[in-house]
C-alpha positions as CSV (number, residue, x, y, z in Angstrom):
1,X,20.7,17.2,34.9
2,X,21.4,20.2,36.9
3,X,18.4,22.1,36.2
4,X,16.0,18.9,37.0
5,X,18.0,18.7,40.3
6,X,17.8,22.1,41.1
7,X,13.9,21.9,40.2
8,X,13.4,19.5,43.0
9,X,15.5,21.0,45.1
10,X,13.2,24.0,44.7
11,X,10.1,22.4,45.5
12,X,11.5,20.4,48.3
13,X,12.3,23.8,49.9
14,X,16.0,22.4,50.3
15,X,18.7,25.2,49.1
16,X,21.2,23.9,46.4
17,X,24.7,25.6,45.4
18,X,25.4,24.8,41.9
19,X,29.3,25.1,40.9
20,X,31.0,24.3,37.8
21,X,34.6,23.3,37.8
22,X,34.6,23.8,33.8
23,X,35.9,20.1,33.7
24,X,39.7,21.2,35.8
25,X,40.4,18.7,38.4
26,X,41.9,21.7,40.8
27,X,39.1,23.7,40.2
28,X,36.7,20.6,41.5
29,X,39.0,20.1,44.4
30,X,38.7,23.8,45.6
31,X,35.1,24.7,44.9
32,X,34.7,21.3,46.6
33,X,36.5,22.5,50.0
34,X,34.6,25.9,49.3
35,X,31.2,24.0,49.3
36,X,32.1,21.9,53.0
37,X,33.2,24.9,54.6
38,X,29.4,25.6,54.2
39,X,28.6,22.2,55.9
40,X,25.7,21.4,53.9
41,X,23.7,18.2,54.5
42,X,25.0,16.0,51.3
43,X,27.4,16.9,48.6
44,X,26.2,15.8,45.4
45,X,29.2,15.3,42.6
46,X,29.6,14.8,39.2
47,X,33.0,14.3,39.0
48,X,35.3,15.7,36.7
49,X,37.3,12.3,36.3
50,X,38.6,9.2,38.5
51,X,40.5,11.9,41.0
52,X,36.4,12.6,42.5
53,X,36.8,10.2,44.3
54,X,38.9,12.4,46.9
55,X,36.1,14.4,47.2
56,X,34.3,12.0,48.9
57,X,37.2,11.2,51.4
58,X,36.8,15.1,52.0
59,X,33.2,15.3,52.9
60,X,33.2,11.5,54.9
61,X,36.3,13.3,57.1
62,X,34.1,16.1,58.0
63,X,30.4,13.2,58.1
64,X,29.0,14.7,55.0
65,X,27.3,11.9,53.1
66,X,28.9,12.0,49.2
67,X,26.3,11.2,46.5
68,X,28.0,10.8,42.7
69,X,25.7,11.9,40.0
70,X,28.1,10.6,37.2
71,X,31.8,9.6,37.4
72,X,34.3,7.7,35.3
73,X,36.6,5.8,37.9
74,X,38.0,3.4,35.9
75,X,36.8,0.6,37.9
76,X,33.9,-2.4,37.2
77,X,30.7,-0.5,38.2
78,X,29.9,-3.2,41.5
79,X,33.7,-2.4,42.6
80,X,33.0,1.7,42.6
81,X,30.0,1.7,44.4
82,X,31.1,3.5,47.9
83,X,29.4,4.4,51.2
84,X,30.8,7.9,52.3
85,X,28.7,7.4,55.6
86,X,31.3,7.5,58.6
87,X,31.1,4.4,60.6
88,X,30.8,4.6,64.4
């Protein structure tokens, strides 16, 4: 998935950071902040597990938009579906 992303990134002329929390939570969390401090225009995620979903309360806060790629949140798929867009 990554490389098909970064593909059409590519060709979109858009830069893309990959990073790889090699599947630790804390890691996530701090290459997550590492990532915002760049203040990119959308945080893409594929969460390590349910905790992800922090990371989206961490990008809304700073009006990043949040896009998951793949995440297990433990919830029906209709109940997990979030806007990360700050409301006015």
């Amino acid at each position: 998935m990554g490389k098909g992303i970064k593909d059409e990134c590519q060709k979109m002329g858009y830069d893309l950071i990959v990073v790889d929390a090699e599947d630790k939570p804390a890691k996530q969390i701090s290459d997550t902040e590492d990532a915002l401090a760049k203040k990119p225009d959308v945080l893409l995620l594929n969460g390590v597990d349910s905790s992800a979903a922090q990371l989206a309360d961490m990008a809304q806060k700073r009006g990043i938009p949040c896009i998951f790629l793949a995440v297990t949140t433990g919830m029906p798929p209709a109940s997990s579906a979030r806007t990360t867009t700050p409301r006015a």
